[in-house]
C-alpha positions in Angstrom: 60.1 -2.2 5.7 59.4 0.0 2.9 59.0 -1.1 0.0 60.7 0.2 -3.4 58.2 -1.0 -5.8 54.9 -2.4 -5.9 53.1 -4.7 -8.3 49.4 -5.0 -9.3 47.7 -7.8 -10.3 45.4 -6.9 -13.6 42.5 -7.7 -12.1 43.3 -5.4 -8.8 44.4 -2.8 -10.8 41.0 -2.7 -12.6 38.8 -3.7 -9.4 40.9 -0.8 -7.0 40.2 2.4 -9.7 36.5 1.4 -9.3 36.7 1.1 -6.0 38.6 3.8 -4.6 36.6 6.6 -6.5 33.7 5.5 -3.6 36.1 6.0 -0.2 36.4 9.2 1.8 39.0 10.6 2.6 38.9 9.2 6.4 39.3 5.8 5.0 41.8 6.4 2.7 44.2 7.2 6.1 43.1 4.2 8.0 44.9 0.9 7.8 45.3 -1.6 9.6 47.6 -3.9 8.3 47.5 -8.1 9.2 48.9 -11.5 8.4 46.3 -13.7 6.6 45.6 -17.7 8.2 44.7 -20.5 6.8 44.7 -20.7 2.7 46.3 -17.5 2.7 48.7 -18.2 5.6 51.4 -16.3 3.1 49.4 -13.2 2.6 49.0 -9.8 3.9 45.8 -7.3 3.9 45.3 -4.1 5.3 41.3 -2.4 5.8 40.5 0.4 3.9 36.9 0.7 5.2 34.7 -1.1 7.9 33.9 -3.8 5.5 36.6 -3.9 3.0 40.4 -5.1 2.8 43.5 -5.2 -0.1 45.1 -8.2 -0.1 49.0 -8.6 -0.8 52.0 -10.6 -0.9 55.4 -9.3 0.2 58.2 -10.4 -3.0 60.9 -9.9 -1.1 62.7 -6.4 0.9 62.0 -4.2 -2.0 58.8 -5.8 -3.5 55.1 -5.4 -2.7 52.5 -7.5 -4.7 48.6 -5.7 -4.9 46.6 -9.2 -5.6 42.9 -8.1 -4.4 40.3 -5.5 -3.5 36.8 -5.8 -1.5 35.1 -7.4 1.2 36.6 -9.5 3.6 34.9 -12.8 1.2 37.0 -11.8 -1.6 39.4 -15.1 -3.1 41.5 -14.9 -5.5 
């Protein structure tokens, strides 16, 4: 899938351009992108470092939803 437009949550949005001034490049290229369980049995999140994760929702075909950025304790 690949997706035609992606939406941020305000708080991401704010959160992520902090955050993504710290990564290197190297982690900027890995991902590794996995279905949530439990609470968040509907969500998605992919790593961006060792110790830290975005979460998101898939909308629908076209649609990608940015909700969260940070460790793997983050809830939203």
């Amino acid at each position: 899938m690949r997706p035609k437009k992606i939406v941020y949550d305000t708080a991401f949005e704010k959160k992520f351009e902090k955050y993504k001034r710290q990564l290197t490049e190297a982690e900027r290229k890995r991902l590794k992108t996995h279905k949530l369980k439990g609470n968040f049995s509907n969500d998605y999140a992919f790593s961006i470092s060792y110790s830290d994760r975005i979460v998101f929702k898939i909308l629908d075909d076209e649609t990608i939803y940015f909700i969260e950025v940070g460790s793997h304790d983050v809830c939203y």
